[in-house]
C-alpha positions, -999 to 999 in steps of 0.1 A, spaced: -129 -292 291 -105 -314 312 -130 -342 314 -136 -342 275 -96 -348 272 -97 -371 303 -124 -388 282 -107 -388 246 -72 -397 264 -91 -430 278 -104 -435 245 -70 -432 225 -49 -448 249 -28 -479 235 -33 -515 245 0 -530 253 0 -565 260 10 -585 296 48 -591 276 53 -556 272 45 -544 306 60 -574 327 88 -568 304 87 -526 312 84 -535 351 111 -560 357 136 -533 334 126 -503 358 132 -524 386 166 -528 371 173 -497 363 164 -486 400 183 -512 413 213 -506 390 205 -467 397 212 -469 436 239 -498 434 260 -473 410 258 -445 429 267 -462 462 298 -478 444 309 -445 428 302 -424 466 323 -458 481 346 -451 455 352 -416 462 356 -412 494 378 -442 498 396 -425 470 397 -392 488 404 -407 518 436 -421 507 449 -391 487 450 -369 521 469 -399 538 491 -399 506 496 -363 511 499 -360 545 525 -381 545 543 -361 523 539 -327 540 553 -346 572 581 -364 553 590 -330 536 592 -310 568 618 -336 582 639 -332 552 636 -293 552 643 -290 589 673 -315 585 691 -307 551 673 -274 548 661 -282 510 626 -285 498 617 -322 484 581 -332 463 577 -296 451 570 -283 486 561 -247 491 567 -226 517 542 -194 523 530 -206 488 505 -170 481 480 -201 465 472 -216 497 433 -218 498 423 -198 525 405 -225 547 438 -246 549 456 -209 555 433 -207 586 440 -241 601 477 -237 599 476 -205 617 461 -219 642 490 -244 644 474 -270 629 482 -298 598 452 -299 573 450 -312 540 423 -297 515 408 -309 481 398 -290 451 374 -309 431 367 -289 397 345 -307 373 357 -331 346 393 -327 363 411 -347 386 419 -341 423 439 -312 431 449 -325 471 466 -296 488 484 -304 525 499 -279 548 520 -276 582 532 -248 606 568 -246 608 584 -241 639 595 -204 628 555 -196 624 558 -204 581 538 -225 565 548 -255 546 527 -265 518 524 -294 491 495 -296 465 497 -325 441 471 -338 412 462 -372 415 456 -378 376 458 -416 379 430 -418 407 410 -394 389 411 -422 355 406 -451 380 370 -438 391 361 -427 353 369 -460 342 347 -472 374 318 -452 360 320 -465 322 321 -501 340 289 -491 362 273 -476 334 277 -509 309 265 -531 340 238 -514 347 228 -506 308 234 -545 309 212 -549 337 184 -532 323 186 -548 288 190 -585 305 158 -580 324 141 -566 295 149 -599 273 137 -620 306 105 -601 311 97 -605 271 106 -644 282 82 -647 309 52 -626 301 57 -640 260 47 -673 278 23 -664 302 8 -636 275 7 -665 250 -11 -688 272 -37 -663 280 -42 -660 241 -51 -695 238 -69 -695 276 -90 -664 254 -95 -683 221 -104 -712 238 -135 -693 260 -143 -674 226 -146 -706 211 -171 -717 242 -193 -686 238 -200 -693 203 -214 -730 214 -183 -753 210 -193 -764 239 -170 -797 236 -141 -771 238 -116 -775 269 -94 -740 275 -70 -764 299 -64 -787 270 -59 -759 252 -32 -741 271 -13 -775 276 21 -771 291 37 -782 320 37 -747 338 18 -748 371 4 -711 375 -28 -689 379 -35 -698 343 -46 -733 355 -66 -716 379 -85 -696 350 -85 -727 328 -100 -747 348 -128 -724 362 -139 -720 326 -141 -755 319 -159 -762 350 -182 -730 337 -180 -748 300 -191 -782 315 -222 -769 333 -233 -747 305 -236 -780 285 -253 -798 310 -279 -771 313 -281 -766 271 -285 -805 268 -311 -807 296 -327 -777 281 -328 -796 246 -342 -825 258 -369 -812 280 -376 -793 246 -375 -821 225 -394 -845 248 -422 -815 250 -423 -807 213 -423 -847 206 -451 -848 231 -474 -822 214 -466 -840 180 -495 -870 186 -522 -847 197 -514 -820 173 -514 -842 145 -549 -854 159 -559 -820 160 -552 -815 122 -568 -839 112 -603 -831 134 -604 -801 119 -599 -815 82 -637 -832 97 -655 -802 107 -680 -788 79 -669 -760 61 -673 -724 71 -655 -698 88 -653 -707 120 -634 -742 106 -610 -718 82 -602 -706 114 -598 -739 137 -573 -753 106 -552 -724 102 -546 -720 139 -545 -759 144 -517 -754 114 -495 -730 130 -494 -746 161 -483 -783 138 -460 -758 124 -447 -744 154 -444 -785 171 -419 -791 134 -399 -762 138 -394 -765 180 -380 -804 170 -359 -793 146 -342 -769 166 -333 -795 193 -322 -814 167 -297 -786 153 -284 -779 191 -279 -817 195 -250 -814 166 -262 -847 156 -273 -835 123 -249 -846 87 -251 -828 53 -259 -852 25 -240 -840 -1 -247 -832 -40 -235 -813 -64 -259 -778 -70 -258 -749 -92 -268 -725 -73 -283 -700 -99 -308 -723 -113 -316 -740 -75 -325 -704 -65 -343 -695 -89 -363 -726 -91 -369 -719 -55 -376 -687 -56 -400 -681 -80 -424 -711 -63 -436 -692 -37 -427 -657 -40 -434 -649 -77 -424 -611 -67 -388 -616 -56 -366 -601 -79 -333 -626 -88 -304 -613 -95 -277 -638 -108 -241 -619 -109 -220 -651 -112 -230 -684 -111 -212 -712 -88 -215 -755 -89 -213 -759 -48 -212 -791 -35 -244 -788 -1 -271 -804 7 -300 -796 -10 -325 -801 11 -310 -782 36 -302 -750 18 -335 -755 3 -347 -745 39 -326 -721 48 -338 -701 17 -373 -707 25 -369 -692 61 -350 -662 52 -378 -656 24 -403 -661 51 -385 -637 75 -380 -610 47 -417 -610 37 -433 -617 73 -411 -584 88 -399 -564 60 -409 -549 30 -410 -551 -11 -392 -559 -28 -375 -587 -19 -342 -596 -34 -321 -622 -37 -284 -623 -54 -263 -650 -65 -228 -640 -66 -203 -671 -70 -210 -686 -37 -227 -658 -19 -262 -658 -14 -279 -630 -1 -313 -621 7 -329 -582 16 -362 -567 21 -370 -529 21 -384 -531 55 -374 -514 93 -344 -540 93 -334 -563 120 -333 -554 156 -298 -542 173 -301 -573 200 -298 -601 169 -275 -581 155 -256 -582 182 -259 -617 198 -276 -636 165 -302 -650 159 -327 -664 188 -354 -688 193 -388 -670 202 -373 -640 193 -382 -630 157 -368 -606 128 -389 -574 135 -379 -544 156 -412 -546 175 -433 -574 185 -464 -567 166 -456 -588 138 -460 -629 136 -438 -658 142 -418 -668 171 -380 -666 158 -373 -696 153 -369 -693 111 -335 -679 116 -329 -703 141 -331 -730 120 -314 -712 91 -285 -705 113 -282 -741 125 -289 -756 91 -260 -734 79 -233 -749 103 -247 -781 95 -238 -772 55 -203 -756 72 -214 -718 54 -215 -689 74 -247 -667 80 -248 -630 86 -268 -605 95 -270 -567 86 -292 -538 81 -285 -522 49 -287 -486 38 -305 -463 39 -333 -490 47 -340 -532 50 -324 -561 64 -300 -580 46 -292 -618 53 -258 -634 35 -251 -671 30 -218 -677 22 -211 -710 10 -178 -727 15 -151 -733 -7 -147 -771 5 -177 -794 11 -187 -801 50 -179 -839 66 -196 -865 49 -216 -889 66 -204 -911 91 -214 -948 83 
């Protein structure tokens, strides 16, 4: 039971950001600080206060035993065998001693008492309330109180100054690496962060860059071992096509061409991916509408996919390019899913979804991969790189691509077109 709360409390418990708890810390401190230097002022306070109000009084008691011993009178209001003698200072001056005593009632002021023997074995008493010294250390309090209530609040406002700053750089230190781990690999999280502020935020920012620089190095090494090996294969390949276009017909050729195909196939789609991640790719731009491209497109080579037009859009893309992207995701829906196929054309939305198992949780999760294809096992062909190229030929056309399963069964790709037209071509 305690570990089921203990788990649900970590669950529920409320992110508060570096401002907020820099900000929380440096006001506790205050208030601690504040805390002890208040009550060691108000104890200073007191006893000096104390202190002086028996001098005060004792002077007094002595100065009022001279006058009754010489004139016989009673000065200051001065007692003598006063029956409201507390009994300690009662006690002292039977012993034949001078003692002063303080009464300290709460909320009231100081009720000093002082007493002395008398030569004829009486006791001679005086008890005065020091009102003014009693308002003197209230007022002390209300000032400690405000100084230390402006203590706490001053830190508060300097803590929301400093971690603001340092919380706001981390944001952009954050948006900066997010923007890294989605490929903008040209992005700099120092540059980012700018600022004249030397702290361990450099320290971060420049680790990630130095993380951000080799990751490119490795990518672009990666694409052109890839593109060197693809471009390689392309000759023979091509020789290999065309061999088997040669041999006499027959099964065993069927067989030779299709397989020589697929691998020519495979060589195409391999270049064209280096040639996405080399972001060296432009849109060549036209003016489309979209209902009657798709259904133009559709209806080629899948005469079974069922078109739905809900509202039609003029987009300004690349043809050729969504052309592809279209083609793949058809390809993908029909090599791993299931009928019927069906594709939507709402405004600028595009979307595409089979009936099949749906898409696997790891491209939900990361995207899509190359040589890692559409289906939730591996039983079924292709090598991944359909969505791939859909994906990168998407940036290229500045739309977004997405992935979901759909309910209660199928996988379910959506284009969404942008509002403004990509860069056009540089000259």
């Amino acid at each position: 039971m305690f570990r089921f709360l203990g788990r649900l409390l970590s669950r529920w418990t409320p992110r508060t950001g570096l401002r907020w708890k820099l900000s929380a810390a440096i006001a506790a401190v205050g208030a601690l600080v504040a805390l002890v230097l208040s009550l060691v002022v108000h104890n200073a306070a007191r006893s000096s206060m104390l202190g002086n109000s028996r001098d005060v009084q004792n002077e007094r008691v002595l100065a009022a035993q001279r006058i009754y011993e010489s004139l016989g009178r009673l000065p200051f209001g001065a007692e003598i065998d006063d029956p409201r003698l507390p009994a300690p200072l009662a006690e002292a001056v039977a012993r034949g001693e001078r003692a002063t005593y303080v009464v300290e009632e709460p909320g009231q002021a100081l009720d000093v008492w002082a007493a002395t023997p008398l030569p004829d074995g009486q006791a001679l008493s005086l008890h005065t309330r020091f009102t003014d010294r009693y308002a003197v250390l209230a007022d002390l309090d209300r000032v400690l109180v405000l100084g230390s209530a402006s203590v706490v609040l001053g830190g508060t406002v300097l803590g929301v100054l400093i971690g603001g700053q340092l919380s706001r750089r981390l944001r952009q230190a954050a948006v900066a690496a997010g923007r890294v781990a989605q490929g903008e690999t040209r992005v700099r999280v120092r540059e980012a962060i700018g600022g004249r502020v030397r702290d361990e935020t450099d320290d971060l920012a420049r680790a990630v860059d130095r993380m951000a620089d080799a990751l490119q190095q490795r990518l672009e090494a990666e694409r052109r071992v890839t593109a060197d090996i693809a471009h390689e294969l392309r000759t023979p390949v091509t020789g290999l096509v065309t061999a088997a276009e040669l041999l006499p017909p027959g099964r065993p050729t069927e067989l030779v061409r299709d397989r020589a195909q697929a691998l020519r196939t495979l060589v195409e789609d391999v270049l064209e991916v280096a040639r996405l991640d080399g972001a060296a790719e432009r849109a060549e731009l036209q003016e489309v509408a979209l209902a009657e491209f798709v259904a133009r497109r559709v209806r080629t080579p899948e005469p079974e996919v069922e078109l739905t037009v809900r509202r039609d859009a003029v987009v300004t893309t690349d043809p050729r390019r969504l052309e592809r992207i279209l083609g793949n995701l058809l390809a993908n829906a029909a090599r791993h899913g299931r009928p019927p196929i069906e594709v939507t054309v709402d405004g600028r939305r595009l979307r595409v979804r089979d009936h099949g198992p749906g898409f696997p949780p790891a491209l939900l999760a990361e995207g899509p991969s190359r040589f890692r294809t559409g289906s939730t096992d591996r039983a079924g062909r292709g090598h991944g790189l359909g969505l791939t190229i859909a994906a990168g030929q998407a940036r290229v056309l500045g739309a977004r691509l997405t992935f979901r399963n759909a309910e209660p069964s199928g996988a379910m790709a959506v284009l969404w077109l942008p509002d403004a037209p990509p860069d056009a071509p540089r000259p």
